[in-house]
C-alpha positions as CSV (number, residue, x, y, z in Angstrom):
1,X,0.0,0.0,0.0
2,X,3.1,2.2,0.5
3,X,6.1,2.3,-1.1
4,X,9.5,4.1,-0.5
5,X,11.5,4.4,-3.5
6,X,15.4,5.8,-3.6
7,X,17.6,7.2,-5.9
8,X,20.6,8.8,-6.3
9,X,23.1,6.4,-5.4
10,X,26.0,5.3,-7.2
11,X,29.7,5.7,-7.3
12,X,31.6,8.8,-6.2
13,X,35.4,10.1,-5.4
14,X,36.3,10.5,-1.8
15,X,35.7,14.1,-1.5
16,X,32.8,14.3,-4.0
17,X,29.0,14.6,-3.4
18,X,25.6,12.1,-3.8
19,X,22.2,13.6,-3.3
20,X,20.0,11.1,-2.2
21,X,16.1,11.2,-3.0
22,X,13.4,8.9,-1.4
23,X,9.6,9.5,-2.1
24,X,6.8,7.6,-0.8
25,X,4.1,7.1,-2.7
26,X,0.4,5.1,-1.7
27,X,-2.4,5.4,0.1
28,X,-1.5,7.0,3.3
29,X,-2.7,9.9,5.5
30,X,0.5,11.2,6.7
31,X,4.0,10.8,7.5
32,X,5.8,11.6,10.6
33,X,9.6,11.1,10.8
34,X,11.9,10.3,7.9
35,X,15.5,8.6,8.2
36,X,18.1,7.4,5.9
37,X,19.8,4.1,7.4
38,X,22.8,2.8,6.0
39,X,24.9,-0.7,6.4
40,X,28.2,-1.5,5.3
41,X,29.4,-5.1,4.7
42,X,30.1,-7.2,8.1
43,X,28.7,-4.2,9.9
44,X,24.9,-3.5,11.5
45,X,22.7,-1.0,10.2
46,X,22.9,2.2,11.5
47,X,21.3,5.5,11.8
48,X,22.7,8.4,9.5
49,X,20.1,11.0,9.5
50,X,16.3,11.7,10.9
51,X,14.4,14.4,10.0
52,X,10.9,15.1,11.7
53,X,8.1,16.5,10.4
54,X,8.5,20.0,11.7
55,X,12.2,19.3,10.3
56,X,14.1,19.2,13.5
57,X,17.2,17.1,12.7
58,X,19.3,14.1,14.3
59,X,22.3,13.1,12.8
60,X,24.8,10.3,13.4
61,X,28.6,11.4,15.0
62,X,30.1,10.2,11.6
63,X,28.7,12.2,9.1
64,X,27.6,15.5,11.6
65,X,29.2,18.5,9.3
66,X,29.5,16.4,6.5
67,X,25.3,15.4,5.4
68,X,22.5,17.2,5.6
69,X,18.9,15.4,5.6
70,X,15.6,17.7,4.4
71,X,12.2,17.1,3.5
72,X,9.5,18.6,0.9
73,X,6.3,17.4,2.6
74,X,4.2,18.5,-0.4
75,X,6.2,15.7,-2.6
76,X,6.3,13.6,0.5
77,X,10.0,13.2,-0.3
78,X,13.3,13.2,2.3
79,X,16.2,14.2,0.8
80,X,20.2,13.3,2.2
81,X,22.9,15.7,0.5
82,X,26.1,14.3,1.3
83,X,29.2,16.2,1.0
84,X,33.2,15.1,1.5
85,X,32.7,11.8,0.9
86,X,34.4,9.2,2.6
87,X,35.7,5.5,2.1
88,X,34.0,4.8,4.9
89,X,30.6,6.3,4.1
90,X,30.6,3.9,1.6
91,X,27.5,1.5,2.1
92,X,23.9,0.4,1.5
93,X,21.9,3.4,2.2
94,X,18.2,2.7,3.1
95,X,15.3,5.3,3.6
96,X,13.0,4.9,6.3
97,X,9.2,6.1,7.0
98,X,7.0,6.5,10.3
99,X,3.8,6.7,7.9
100,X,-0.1,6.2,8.9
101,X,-2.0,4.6,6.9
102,X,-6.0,3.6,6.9
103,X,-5.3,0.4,8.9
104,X,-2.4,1.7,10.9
105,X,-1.7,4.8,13.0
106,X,1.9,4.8,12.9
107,X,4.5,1.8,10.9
108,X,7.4,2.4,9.7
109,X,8.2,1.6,6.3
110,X,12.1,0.7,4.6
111,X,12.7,1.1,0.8
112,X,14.4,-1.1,-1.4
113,X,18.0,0.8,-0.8
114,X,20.3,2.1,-2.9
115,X,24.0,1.7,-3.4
116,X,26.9,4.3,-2.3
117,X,30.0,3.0,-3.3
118,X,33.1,6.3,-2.1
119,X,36.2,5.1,-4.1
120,X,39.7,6.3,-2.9
């Protein structure tokens, strides 16, 4: 019934910039707080960025200074503009949804992920 969709992954120079896009798209009635998630090989997934509704901002130690998460609620879409790349950074990078729905006040959601591959 609701599906999170992301783009703008790919393959970057340490140093360089990715500008991730994520927009949901179904039958919902609204969304509350938005998150990218990433997970590197051999490692758990962890929390990059979360944005709430009224767009206050959490972001992981790692990449504070470095990303910047935003959201256009009228496109229902979360954005994650990373800047000075690292090796390290380098990672499956999922987005994440609180969203209610018809049958559910609040469930969070995961898209598909997309690829961020930081090359030395």
């Amino acid at each position: 019934q609701v599906q999170l969709v992301e783009s703008g992954g790919g393959l970057v120079q340490a140093g360089g910039s990715l500008r991730l896009s994520c927009a949901a798209s179904g039958r919902f009635f609204s969304i509350n707080d938005m998150g990218w998630y990433r997970q590197a090989p051999g490692k758990q997934r962890e929390l990059v960025a979360v944005i709430t509704r009224g767009s206050s901002t959490t972001y992981a130690d790692s990449v504070k200074g470095r990303f910047s998460i935003s959201r256009d609620n009228a496109k229902n879409t979360v954005y994650l503009q990373m800047n000075s790349l690292k090796p390290e950074d380098t990672a499956v990078y999922y987005c994440n949804a609180e969203i209610a729905t018809r049958d559910y006040y609040a469930l969070a959601y995961w898209g598909k992920g997309t690829l961020v591959t930081v090359s030395l």
